[in-house]
Backbone atoms as SQL, in Angstrom:
CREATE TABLE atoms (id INTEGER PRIMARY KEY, chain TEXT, resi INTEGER, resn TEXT, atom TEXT, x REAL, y REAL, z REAL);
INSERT INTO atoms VALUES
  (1, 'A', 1, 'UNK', 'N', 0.859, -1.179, 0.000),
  (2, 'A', 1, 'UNK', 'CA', 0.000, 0.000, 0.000),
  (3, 'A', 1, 'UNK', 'C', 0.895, 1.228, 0.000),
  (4, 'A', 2, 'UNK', 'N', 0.571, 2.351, -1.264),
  (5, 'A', 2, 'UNK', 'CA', 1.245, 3.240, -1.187),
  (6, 'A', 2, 'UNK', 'C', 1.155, 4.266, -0.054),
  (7, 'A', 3, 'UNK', 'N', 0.071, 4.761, 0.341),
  (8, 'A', 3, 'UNK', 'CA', -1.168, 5.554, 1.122),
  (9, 'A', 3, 'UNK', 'C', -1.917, 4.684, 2.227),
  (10, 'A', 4, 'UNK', 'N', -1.658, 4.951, 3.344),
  (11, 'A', 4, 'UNK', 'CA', -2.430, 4.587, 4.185),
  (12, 'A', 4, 'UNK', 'C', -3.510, 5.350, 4.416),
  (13, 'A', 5, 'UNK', 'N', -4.659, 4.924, 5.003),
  (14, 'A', 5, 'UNK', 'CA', -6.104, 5.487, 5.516),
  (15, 'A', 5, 'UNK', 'C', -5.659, 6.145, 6.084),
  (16, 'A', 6, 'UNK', 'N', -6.743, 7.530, 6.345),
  (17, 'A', 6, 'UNK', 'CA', -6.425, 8.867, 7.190),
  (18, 'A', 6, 'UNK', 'C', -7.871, 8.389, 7.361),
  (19, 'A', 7, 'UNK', 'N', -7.703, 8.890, 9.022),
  (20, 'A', 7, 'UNK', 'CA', -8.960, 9.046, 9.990),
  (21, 'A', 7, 'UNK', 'C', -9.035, 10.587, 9.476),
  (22, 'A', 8, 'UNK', 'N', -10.130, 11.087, 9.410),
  (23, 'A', 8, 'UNK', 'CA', -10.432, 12.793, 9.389),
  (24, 'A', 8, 'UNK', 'C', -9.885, 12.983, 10.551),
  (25, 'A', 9, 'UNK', 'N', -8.520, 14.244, 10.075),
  (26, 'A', 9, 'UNK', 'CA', -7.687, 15.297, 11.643),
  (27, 'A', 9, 'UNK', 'C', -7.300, 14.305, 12.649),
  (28, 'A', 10, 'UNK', 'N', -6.403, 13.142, 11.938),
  (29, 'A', 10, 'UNK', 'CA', -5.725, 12.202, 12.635),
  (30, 'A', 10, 'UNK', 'C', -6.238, 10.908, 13.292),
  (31, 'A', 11, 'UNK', 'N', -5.415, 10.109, 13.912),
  (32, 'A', 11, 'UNK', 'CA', -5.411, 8.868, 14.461),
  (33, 'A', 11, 'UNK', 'C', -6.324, 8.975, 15.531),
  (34, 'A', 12, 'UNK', 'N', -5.627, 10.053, 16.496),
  (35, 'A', 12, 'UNK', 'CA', -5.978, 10.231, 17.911),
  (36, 'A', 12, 'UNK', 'C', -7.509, 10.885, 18.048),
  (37, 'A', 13, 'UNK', 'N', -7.619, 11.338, 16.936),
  (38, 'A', 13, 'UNK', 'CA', -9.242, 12.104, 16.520),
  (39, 'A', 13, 'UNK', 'C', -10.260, 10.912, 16.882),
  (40, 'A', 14, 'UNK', 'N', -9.778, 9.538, 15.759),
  (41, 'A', 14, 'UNK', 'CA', -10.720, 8.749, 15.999),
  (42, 'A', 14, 'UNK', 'C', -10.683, 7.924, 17.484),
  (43, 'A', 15, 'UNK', 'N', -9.807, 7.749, 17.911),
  (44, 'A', 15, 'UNK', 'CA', -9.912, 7.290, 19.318),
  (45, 'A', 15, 'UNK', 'C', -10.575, 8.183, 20.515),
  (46, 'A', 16, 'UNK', 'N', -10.795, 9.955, 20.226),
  (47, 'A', 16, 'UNK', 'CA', -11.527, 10.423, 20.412),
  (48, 'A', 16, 'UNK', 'C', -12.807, 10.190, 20.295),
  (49, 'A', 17, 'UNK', 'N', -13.273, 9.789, 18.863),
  (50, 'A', 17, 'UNK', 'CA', -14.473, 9.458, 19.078),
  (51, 'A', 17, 'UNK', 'C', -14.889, 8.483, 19.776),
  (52, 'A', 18, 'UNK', 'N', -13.967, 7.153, 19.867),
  (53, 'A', 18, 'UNK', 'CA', -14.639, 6.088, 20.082),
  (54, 'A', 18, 'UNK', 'C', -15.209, 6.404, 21.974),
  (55, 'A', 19, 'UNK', 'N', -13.866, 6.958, 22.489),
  (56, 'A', 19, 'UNK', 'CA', -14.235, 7.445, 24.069),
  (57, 'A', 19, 'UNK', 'C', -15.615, 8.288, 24.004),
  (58, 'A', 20, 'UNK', 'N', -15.736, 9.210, 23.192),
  (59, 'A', 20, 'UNK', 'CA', -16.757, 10.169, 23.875),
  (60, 'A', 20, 'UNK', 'C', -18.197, 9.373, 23.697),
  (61, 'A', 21, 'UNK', 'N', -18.038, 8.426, 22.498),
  (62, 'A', 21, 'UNK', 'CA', -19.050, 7.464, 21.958),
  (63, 'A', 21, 'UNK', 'C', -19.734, 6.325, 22.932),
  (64, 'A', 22, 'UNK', 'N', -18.496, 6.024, 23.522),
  (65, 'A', 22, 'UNK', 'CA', -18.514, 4.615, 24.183),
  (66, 'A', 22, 'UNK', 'C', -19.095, 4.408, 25.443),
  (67, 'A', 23, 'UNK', 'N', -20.201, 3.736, 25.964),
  (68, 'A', 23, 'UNK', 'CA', -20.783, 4.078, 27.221),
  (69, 'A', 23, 'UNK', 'C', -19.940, 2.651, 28.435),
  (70, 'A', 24, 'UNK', 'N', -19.153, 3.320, 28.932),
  (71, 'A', 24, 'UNK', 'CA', -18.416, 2.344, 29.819),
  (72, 'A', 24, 'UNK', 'C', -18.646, 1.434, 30.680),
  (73, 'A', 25, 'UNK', 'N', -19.477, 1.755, 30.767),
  (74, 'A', 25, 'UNK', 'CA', -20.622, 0.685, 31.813),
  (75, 'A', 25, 'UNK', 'C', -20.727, -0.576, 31.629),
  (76, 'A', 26, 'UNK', 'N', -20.196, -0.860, 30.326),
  (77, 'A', 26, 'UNK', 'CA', -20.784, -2.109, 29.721),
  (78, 'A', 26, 'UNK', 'C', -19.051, -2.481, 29.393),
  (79, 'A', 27, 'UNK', 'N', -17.788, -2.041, 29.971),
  (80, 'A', 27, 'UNK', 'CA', -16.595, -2.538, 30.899),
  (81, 'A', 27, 'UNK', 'C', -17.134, -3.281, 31.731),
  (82, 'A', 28, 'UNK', 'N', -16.720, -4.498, 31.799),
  (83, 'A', 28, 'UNK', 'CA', -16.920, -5.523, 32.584),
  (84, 'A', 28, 'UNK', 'C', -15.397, -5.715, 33.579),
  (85, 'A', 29, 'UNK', 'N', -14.203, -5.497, 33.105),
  (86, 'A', 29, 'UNK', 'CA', -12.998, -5.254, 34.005),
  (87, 'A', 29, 'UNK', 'C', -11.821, -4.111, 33.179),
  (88, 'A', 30, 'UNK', 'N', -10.664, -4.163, 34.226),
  (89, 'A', 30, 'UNK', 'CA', -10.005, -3.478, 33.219),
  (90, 'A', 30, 'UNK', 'C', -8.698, -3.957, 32.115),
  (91, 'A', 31, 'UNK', 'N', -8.379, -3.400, 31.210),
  (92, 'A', 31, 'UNK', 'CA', -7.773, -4.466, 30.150),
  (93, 'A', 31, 'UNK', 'C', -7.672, -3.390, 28.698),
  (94, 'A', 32, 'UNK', 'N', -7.360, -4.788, 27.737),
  (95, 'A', 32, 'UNK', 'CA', -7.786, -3.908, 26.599),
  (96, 'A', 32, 'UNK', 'C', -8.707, -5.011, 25.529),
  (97, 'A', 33, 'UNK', 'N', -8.929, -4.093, 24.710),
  (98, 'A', 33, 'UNK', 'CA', -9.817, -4.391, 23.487),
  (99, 'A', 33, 'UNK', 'C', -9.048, -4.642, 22.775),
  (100, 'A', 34, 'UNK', 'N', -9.155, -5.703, 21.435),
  (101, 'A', 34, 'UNK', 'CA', -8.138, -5.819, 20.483),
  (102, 'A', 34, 'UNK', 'C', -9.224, -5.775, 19.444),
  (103, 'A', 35, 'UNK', 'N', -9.642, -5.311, 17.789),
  (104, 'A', 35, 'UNK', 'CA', -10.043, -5.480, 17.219),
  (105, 'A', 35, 'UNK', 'C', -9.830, -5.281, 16.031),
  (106, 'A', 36, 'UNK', 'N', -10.472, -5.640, 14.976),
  (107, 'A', 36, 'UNK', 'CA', -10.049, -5.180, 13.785),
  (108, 'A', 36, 'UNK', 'C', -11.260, -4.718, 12.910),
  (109, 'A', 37, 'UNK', 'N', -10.731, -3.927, 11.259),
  (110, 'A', 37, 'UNK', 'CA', -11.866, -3.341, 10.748),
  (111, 'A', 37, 'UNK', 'C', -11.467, -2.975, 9.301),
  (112, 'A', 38, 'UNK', 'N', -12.184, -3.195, 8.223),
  (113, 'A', 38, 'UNK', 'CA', -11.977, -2.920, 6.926),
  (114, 'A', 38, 'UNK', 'C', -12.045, -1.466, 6.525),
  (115, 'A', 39, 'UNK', 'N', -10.995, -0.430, 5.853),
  (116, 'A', 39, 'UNK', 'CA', -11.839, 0.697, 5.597),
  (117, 'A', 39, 'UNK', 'C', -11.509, 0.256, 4.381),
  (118, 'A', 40, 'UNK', 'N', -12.798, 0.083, 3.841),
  (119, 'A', 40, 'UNK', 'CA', -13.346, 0.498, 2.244),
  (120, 'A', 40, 'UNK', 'C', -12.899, 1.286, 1.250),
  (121, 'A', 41, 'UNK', 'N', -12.929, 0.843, -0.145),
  (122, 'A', 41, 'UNK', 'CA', -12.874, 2.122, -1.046),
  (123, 'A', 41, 'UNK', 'C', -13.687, 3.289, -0.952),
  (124, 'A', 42, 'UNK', 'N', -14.537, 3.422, -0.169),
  (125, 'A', 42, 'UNK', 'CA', -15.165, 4.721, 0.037),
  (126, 'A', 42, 'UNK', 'C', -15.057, 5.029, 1.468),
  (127, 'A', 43, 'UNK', 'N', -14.182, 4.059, 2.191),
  (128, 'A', 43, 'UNK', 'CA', -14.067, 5.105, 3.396),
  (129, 'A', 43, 'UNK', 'C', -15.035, 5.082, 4.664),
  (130, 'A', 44, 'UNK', 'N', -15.227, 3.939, 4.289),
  (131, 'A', 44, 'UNK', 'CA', -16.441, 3.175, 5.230),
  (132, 'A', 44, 'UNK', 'C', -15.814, 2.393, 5.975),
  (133, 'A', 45, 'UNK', 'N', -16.231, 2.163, 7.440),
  (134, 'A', 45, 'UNK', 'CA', -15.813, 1.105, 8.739),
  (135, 'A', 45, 'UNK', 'C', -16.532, -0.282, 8.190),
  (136, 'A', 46, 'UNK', 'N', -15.788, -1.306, 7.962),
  (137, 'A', 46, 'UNK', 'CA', -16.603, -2.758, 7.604),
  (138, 'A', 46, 'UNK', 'C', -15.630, -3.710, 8.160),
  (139, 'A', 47, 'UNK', 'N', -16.763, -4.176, 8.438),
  (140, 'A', 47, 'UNK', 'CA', -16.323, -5.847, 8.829),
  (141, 'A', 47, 'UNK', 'C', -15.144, -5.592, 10.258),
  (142, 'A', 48, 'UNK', 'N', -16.512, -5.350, 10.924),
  (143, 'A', 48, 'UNK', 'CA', -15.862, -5.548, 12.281),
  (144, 'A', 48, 'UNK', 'C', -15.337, -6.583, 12.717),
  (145, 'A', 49, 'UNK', 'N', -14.174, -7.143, 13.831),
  (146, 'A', 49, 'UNK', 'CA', -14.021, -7.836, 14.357),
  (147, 'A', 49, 'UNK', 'C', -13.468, -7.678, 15.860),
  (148, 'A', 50, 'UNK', 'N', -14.249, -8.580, 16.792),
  (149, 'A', 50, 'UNK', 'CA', -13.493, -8.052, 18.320),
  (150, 'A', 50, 'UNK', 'C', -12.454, -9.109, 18.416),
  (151, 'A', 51, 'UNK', 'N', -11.068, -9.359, 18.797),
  (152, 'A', 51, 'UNK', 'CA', -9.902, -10.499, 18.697),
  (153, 'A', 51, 'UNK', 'C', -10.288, -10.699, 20.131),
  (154, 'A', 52, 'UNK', 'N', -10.232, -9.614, 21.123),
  (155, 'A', 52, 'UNK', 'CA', -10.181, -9.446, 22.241),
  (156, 'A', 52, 'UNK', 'C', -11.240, -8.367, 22.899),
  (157, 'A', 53, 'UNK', 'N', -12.142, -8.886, 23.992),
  (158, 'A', 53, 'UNK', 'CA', -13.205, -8.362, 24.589),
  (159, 'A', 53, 'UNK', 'C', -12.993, -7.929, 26.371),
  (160, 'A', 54, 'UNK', 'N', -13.698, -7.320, 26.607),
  (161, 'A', 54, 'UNK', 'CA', -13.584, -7.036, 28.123),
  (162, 'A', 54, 'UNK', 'C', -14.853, -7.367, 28.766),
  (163, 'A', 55, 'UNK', 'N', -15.710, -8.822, 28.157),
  (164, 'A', 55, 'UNK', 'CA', -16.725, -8.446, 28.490),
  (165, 'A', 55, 'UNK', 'C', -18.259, -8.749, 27.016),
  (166, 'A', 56, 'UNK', 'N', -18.784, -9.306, 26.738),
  (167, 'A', 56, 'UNK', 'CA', -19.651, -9.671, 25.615),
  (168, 'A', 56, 'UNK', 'C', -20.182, -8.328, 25.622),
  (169, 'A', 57, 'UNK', 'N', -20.553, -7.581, 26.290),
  (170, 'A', 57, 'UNK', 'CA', -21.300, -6.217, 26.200),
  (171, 'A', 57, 'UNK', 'C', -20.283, -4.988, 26.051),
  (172, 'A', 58, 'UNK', 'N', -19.253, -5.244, 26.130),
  (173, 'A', 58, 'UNK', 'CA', -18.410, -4.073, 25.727),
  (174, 'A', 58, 'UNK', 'C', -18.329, -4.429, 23.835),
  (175, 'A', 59, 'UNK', 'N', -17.980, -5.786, 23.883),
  (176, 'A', 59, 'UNK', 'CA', -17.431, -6.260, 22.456),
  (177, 'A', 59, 'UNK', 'C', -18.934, -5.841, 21.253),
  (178, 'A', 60, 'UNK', 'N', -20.152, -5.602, 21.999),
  (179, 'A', 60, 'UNK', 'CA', -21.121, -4.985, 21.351),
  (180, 'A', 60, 'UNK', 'C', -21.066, -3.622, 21.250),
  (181, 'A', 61, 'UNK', 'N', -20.940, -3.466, 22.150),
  (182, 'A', 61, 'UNK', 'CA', -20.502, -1.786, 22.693),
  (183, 'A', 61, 'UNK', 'C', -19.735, -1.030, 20.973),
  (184, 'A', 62, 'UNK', 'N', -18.558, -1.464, 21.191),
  (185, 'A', 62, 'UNK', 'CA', -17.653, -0.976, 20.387),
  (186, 'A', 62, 'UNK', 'C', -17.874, -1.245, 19.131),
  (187, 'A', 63, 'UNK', 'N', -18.486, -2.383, 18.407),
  (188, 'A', 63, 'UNK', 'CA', -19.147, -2.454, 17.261),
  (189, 'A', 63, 'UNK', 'C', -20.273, -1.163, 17.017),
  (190, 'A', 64, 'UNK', 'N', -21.147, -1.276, 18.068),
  (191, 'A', 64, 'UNK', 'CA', -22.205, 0.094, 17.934),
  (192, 'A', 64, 'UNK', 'C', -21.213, 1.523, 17.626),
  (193, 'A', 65, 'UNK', 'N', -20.469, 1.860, 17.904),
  (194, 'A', 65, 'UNK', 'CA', -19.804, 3.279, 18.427),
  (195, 'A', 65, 'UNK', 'C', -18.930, 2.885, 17.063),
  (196, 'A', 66, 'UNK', 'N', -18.324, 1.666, 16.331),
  (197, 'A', 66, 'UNK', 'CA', -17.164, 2.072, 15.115),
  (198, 'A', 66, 'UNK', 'C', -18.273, 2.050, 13.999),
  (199, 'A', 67, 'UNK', 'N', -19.949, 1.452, 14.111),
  (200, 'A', 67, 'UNK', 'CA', -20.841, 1.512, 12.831),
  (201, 'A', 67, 'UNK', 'C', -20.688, 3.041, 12.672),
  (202, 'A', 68, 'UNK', 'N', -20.534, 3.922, 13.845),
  (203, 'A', 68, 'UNK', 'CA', -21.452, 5.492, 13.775),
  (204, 'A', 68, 'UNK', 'C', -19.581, 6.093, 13.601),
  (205, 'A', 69, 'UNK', 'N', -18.713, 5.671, 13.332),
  (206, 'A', 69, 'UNK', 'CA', -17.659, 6.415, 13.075),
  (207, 'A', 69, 'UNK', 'C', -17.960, 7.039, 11.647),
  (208, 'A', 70, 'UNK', 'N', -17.069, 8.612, 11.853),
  (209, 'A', 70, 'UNK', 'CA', -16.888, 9.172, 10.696),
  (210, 'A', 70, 'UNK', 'C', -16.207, 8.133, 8.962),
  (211, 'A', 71, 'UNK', 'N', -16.348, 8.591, 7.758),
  (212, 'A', 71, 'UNK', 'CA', -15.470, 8.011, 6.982),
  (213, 'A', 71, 'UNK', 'C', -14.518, 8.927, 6.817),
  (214, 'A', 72, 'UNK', 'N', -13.403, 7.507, 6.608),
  (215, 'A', 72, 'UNK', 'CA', -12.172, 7.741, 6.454),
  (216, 'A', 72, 'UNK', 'C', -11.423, 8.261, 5.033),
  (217, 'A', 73, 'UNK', 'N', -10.157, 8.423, 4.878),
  (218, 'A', 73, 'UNK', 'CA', -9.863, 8.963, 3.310),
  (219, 'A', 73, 'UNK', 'C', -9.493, 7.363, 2.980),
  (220, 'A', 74, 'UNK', 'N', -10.026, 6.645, 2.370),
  (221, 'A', 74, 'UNK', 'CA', -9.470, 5.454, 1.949),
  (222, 'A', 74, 'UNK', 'C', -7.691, 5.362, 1.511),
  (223, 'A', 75, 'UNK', 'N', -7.306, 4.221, 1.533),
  (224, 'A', 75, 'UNK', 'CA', -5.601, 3.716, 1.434),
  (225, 'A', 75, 'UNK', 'C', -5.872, 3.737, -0.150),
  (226, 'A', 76, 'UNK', 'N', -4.670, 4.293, -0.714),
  (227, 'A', 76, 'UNK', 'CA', -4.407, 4.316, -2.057),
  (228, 'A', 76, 'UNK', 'C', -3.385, 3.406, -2.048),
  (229, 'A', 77, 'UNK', 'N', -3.332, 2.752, -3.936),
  (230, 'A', 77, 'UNK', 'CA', -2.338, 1.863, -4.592),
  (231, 'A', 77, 'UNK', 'C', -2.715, 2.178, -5.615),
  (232, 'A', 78, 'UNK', 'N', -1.275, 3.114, -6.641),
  (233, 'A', 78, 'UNK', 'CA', -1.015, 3.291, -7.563),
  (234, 'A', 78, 'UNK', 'C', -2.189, 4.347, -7.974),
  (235, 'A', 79, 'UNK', 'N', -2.706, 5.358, -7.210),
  (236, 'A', 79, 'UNK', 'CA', -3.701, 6.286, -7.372),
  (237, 'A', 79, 'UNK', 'C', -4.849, 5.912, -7.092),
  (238, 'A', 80, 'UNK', 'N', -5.158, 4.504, -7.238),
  (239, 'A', 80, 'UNK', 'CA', -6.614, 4.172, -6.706),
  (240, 'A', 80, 'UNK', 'C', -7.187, 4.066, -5.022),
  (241, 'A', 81, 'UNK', 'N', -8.042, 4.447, -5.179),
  (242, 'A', 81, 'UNK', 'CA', -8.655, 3.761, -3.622),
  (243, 'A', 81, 'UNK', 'C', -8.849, 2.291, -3.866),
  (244, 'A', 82, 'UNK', 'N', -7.948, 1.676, -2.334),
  (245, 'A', 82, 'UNK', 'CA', -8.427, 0.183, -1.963),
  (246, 'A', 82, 'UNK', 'C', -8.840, -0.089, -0.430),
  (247, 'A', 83, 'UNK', 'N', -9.366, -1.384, -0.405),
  (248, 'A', 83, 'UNK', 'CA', -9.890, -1.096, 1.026),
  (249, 'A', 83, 'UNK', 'C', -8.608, -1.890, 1.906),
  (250, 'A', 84, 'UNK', 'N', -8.347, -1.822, 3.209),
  (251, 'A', 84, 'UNK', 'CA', -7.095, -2.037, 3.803),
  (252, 'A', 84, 'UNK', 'C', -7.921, -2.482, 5.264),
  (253, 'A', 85, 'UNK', 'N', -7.577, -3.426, 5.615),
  (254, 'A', 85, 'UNK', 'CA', -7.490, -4.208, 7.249),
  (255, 'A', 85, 'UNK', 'C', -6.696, -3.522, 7.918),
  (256, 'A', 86, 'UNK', 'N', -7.144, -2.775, 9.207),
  (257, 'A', 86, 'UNK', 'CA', -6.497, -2.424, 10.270),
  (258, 'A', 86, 'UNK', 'C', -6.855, -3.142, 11.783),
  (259, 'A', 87, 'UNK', 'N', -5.722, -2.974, 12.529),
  (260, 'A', 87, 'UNK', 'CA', -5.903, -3.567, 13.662),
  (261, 'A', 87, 'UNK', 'C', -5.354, -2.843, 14.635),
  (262, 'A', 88, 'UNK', 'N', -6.386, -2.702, 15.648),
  (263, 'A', 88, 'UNK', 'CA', -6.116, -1.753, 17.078),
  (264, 'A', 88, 'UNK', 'C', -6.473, -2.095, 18.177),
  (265, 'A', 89, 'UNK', 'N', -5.826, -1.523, 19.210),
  (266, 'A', 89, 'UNK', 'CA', -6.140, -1.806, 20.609),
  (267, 'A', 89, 'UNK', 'C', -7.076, -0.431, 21.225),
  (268, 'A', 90, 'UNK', 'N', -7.918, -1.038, 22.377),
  (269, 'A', 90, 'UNK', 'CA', -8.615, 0.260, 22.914),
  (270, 'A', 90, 'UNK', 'C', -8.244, -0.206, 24.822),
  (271, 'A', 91, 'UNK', 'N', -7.631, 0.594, 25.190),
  (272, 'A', 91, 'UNK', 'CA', -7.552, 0.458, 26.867),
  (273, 'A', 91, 'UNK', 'C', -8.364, 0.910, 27.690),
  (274, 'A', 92, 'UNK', 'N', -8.921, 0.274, 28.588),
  (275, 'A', 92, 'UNK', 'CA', -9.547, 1.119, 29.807),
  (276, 'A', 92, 'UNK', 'C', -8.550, 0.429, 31.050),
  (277, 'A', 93, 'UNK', 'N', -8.388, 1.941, 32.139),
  (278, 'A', 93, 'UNK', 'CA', -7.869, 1.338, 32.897),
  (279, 'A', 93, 'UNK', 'C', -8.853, 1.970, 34.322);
């Protein structure tokens, strides 16, 4: 991949959202989240996956809160948009 995905106004933007999004309650201990997620040729969150949960109701949780994420600038190759697998951690402590 020539171009990686841009979250709109950075990385830390979207981990912004996911906190202000995320209703914590449904933390069952403390730890982290491991998950993964397709962004699309248009820049769309798909194909969620939780690797790692804190909890069956958090691992819902965070699916709800990455459907309602902003789109992204899709990953380019060779000028085109392609869609690209990312994988992240989310902490609560």
């Amino acid at each position: 991949i020539a171009i990686r995905p841009v979250y709109p106004r950075k990385i830390e933007k979207f981990y912004d959202f996911i906190v202000k999004n995320f209703d914590t309650s449904t933390v069952e201990k403390k730890g982290q989240i491991i998950f993964t997620f397709s962004v699309s040729e248009l820049g769309e969150v798909k194909n969620i996956k939780i690797l790692r949960d804190l909890g069956t109701n958090s691992a819902l949780e965070l699916i709800r809160v990455l459907k309602l994420a902003p789109k992204w600038q899709p990953a380019k190759r060779g000028g085109e948009a392609v869609s690209i697998n990312l994988k992240m951690p989310l902490t609560f402590t």
